[in-house]
N, C-alpha and C positions, 0 to 999 in steps of 0.2 A: 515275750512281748517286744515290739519295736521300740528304739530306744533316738528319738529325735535329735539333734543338736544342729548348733550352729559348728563346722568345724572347725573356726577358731578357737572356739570356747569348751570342746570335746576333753582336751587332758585338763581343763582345767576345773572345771562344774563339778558336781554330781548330773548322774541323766536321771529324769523321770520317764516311768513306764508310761504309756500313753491308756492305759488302763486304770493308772494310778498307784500300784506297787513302785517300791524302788529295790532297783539292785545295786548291795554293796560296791564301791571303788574296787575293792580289794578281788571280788567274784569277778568282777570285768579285767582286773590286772594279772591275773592267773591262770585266765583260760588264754589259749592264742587264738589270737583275730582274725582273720584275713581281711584286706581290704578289696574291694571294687572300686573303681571310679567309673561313674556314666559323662562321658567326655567328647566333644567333638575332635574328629579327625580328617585328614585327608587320604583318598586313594584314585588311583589312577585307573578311569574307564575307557577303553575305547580310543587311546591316546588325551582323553581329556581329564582333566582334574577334578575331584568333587569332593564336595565337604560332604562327611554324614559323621554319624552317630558312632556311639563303640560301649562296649562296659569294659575296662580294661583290669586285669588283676598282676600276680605277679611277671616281675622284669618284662610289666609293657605288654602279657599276651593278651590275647581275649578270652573274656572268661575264666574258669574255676576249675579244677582239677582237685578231688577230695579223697583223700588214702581211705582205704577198709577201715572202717570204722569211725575215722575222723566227723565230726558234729560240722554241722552249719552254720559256723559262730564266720559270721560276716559285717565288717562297718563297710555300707552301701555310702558314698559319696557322689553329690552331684556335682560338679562343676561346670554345667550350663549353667548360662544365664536365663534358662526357662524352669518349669516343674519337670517332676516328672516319675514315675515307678517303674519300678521292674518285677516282672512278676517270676517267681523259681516256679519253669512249669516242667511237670511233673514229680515235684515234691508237694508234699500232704502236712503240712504245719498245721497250727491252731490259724483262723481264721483272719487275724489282726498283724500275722507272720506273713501271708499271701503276695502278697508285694502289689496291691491293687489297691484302689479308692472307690470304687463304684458302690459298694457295699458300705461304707460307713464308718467300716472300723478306724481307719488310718487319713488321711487328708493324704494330696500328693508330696511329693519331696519336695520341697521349692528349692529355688536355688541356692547354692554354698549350705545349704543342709548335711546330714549326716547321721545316718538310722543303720543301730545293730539291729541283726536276725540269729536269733539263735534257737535252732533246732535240731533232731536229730536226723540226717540226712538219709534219704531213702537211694538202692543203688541204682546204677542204670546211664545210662545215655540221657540225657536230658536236657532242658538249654532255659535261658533265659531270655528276659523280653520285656519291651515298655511296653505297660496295659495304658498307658495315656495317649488321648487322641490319636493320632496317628505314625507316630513315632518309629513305630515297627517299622513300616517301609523305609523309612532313612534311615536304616541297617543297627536301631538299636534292640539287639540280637546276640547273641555270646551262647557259647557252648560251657554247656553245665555235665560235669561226671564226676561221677561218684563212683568207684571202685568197689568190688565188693571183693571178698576174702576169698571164693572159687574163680576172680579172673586173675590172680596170680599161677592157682591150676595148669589153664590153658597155655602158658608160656606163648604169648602170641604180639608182636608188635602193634600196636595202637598209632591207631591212625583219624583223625576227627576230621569230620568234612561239614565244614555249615553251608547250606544252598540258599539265595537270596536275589529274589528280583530285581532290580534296578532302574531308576529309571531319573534323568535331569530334569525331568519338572518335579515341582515338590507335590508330598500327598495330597494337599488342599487344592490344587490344580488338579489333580489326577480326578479327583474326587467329585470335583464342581463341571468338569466333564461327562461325571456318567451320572450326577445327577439334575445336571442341568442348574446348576447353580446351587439348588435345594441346599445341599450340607447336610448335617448327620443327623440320626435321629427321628427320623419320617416314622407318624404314626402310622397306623394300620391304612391303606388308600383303601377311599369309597370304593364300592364295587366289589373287592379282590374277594374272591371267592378258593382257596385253597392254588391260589398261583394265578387267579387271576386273568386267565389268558384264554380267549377262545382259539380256534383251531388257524383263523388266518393269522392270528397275531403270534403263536407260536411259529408256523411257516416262514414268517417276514424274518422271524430272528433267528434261523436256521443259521448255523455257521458262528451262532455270537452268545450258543449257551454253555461255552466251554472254559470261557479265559474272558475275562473282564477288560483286562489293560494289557496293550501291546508295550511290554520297554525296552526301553535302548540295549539294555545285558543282564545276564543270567548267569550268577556269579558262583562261584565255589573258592570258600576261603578268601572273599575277596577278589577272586580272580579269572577272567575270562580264558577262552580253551586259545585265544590266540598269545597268550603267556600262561599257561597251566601251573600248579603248584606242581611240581614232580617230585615222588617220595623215595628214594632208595630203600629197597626192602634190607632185611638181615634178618635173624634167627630163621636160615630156613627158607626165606620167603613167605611163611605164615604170616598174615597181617590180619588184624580183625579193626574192620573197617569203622568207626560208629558214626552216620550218616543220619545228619539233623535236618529237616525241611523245614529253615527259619523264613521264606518264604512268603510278602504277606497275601500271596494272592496266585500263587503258582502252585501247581501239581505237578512232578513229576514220577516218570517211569526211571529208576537206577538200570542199565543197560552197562554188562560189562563184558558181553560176549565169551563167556569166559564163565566156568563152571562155579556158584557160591556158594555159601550155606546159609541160609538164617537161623541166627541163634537168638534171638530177641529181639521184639519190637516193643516202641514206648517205656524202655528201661526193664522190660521184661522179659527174662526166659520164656523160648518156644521150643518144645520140638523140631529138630533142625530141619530144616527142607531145602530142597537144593534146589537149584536154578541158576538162570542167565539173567532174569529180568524181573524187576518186583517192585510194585506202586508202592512210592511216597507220596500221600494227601500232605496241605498244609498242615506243620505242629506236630508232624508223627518223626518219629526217629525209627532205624534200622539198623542192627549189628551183623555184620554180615563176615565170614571166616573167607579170605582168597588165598590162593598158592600163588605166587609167583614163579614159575619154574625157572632152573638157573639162564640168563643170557633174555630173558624175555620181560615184554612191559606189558600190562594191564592198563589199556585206558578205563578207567570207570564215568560214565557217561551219566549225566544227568538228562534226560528229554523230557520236553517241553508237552506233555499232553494237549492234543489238536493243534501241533507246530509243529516250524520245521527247526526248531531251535532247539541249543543243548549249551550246558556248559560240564566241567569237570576237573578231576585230576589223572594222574598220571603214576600210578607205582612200577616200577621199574627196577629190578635185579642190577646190584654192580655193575659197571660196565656195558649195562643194554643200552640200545641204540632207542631216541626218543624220536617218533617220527612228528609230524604237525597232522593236526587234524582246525576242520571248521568246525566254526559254533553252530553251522548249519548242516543239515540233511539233506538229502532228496524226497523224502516221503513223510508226510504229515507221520505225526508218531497217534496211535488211537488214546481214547478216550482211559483213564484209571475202573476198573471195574475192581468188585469183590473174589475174583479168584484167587489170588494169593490168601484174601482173607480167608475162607471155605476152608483152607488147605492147612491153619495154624491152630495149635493144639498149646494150650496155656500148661508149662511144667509146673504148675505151683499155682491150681484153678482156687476161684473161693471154694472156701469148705461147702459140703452138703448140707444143705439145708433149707428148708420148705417156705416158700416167698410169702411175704407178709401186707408187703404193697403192689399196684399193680398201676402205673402210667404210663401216659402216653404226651406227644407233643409232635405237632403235624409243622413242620417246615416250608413256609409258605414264601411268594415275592415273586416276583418279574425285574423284567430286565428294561422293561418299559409301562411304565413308569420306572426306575432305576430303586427300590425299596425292599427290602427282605427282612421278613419277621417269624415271631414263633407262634403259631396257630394265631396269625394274622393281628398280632397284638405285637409293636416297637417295646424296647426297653422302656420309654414312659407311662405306656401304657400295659407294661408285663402283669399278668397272672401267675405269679411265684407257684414251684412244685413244693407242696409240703409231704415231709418225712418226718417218722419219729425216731430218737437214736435207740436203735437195737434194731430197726427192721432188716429185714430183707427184703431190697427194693428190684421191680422189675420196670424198664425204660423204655417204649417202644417209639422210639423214633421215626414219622412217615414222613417221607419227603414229597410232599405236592408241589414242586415247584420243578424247571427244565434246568437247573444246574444243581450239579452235586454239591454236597456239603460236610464238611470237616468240622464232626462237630465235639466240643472238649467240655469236658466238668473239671473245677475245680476243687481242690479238697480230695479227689477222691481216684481211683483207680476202680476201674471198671471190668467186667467180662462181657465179652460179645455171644453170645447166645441164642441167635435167631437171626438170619438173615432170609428177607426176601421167605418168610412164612414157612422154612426150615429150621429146627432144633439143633445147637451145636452145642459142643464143649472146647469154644473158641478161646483167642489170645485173652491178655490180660492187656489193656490197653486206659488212656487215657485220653486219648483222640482217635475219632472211627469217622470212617467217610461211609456216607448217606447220601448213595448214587439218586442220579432225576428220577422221581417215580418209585423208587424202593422205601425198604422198609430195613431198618435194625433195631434189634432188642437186647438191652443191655442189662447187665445185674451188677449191683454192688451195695453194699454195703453201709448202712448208716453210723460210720463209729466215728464221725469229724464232728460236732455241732456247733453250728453255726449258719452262717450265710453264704452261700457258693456262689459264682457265675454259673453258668452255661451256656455254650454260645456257637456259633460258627466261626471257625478261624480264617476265614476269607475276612482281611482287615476292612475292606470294604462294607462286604455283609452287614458285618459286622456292627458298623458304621452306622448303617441304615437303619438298625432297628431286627438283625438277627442275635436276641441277646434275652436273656432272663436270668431267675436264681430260682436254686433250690433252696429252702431253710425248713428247719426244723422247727418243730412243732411240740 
């Protein structure tokens, strides 16, 4: 259970569980802590300066870096002077642990607050995030990993890349532009009939059902391709790359020209597959194995789906020569489709066993009116999925709408299982894109009880009214 305070008054109180259990002084002095702070910073875009967001851990990095086996015993600090949460996305806590407020459990962090999370930390590639208003896009975002006892095995250099849009107007500008003022929250609009949109009104918006917002830079690690991070390899040149799409409203293709493997997505083992090129939707992560040969550099490219933009880093072998690259292309990059997904095979599928429930939820909204929701119902006015715990639940996600959708459950880790009205023994995932027009079916498991989100992670979508919960029953 989360554990409140004001942090002056932290070493010095008892904390109450917000459930209303207390845990001993002595149980919190014995286990080791790690701290976070959610904190404003500065960074350099473009030659200009800009203030955003950060969650900072030790000596100043961003984010959490957790050894095999080590627990999720975290004191979360805010040091705005606003609210605010972070949500551990792709870890599976008890509900109250979530790092969200939408649900009930928790109220947001206000300011000079100070709330432990302590649970057992699931492994993987993962990252953190404000679930408050709009927060995400002003880069409050940090890279979450958890180590697991087989990636000491691989003897492989680690390399973390967080990718994130950017942009010098703030979210609530970005936002009152593409809804016209509206703001967040738009019930279901009269009329919309599963997207809403007859055949002229889709035509008009040709070319505008890809990318929401045009912005300034597209960043990795912070940093655009006209100053790259560049990583000197070693052991080898082995690196295993783990590539986060913190992102709130961008898709990219990973482009490294250059032979990879993937070994997991969403913190999970896959079947390795190899390749050059491999869609990140918003909220997904990718672990990917590269060689460095000796005397040579790998740019790894992020592109900008339906753009001619990219950003990235740069690993490069002792002594290689680092050449410059643009953040721009010559050729629109295409749109994310599901072939890489078709292609991944989950090393550690759920067990067998015969489905007990059977849903569905149709993905609805336009682009004009600016609104998107779930089977044509806003977060206000949601229709909750009910589950009961022991099921085995089946999720078919239809997309009726002309933009794809990134869509995540919380609590829970999912398998993909049917794409586009095919039968798979797809990855293990936590966020799945749900191309315009398609369909995905996913399965998992009822063993969390409680109250989830589920949502689109286009922070905008999102915004609008692409947003509901699953609960148990």
């Amino acid at each position: 259970m989360p554990i409140v305070t004001n942090r002056r008054s932290f070493l010095m109180a008892g904390s109450a569980l917000l459930a209303g259990a207390c845990l001993p002084a002595a149980s919190l002095a014995a286990a080791p802590v790690r701290t976070l702070e959610v904190s404003r910073r500065t960074i350099e875009v473009a030659g200009r300066s800009a203030s955003v967001f950060g969650v900072m851990g030790d000596a100043g990095r961003s984010g959490l870096v957790l050894d095999a086996g080590e627990r999720f015993h975290v004191e979360l600090v805010n040091t705005l002077d606003e609210p605010t949460t972070v949500h551990w996305h792709g870890q599976v806590p008890s509900p109250e642990l979530d790092g969200i407020a939408e649900t009930g459990y928790v109220p947001p962090l206000s300011a000079g607050e100070a709330r432990i999370f302590d649970f057992a930390a699931r492994p993987g590639t993962h990252w953190m995030h404000s679930h408050h208003e709009l927060q995400e896009q002003s880069l409050l975002t940090a890279p979450l990993i958890v180590r697991s006892a087989e990636d000491a095995a691989l003897d492989l250099q680690e390399v973390v890349v967080l990718l994130n849009d950017f942009s010098f107007r703030s979210p609530q500008e970005i936002l009152a532009g593409l809804t016209g003022g509206g703001g967040m929250d738009h019930g279901a609009m009269p009329g919309m009939d599963h997207g809403g949109m007859d055949m002229d009104s889709m035509a008009s918006m040709e070319g505008m059902d890809l990318n929401d917002v045009e912005y300034d830079a597209y960043l990795a690690n912070d940093r655009t391709l006209d100053d790259p991070e560049v990583v000197r390899t070693e052991r080898g040149g082995r690196v295993r790359l783990r590539i986060i799409n913190g992102a709130a409203s961008t898709a990219f293709w990973i482009d490294l020209g250059h032979i990879a493997s993937a070994i997991a997505v969403d913190g999970n083992p896959v079947a390795p597959v190899a390749g050059t090129r491999f869609p990140l939707a918003q909220a997904q992560r990718l672990d990917l194995v590269v060689e460095v040969p000796a005397g040579t550099a790998v740019p790894v490219f992020a592109r900008r789906e339906g753009d001619t933009k990219r950003t990235g880093i740069i690993l490069a072998a002792p002594g290689a020569t680092i050449d410059k690259f643009s953040s721009d292309t010559s050729e629109k990059e295409a749109p994310l489709d599901l072939s890489f997904e078709q292609k991944l095979v989950a090393t550690t599928p759920l067990a067998a066993k015969a489905v007990d429930a059977r849903l569905s939820v149709m993905l609805t909204g336009s682009m004009s009116p600016y609104a998107w929701t779930m089977d044509d119902r806003a977060w206000s006015k949601r229709k909750p999925l009910e589950v009961v715990a022991g099921q085995r639940v089946e999720l078919e996600l239809m997309n009726h709408s002309m933009m794809a959708h990134p869509m995540h459950l919380h609590g829970h880790h999912f398998q993909v299982v049917g794409i586009n009205g095919k039968r798979l023994n797809g990855a293990v995932r936590d966020t799945v894109l749900v191309p315009s027009m398609g369909t995905v079916v996913i399965a998992f498991d009822a063993d969390n009880p409680g109250r989830w989100l589920h949502h689109c992670h286009n922070v905008y979508h999102m915004a609008t009214g692409m947003m509901s919960e699953l609960v148990y029953v």
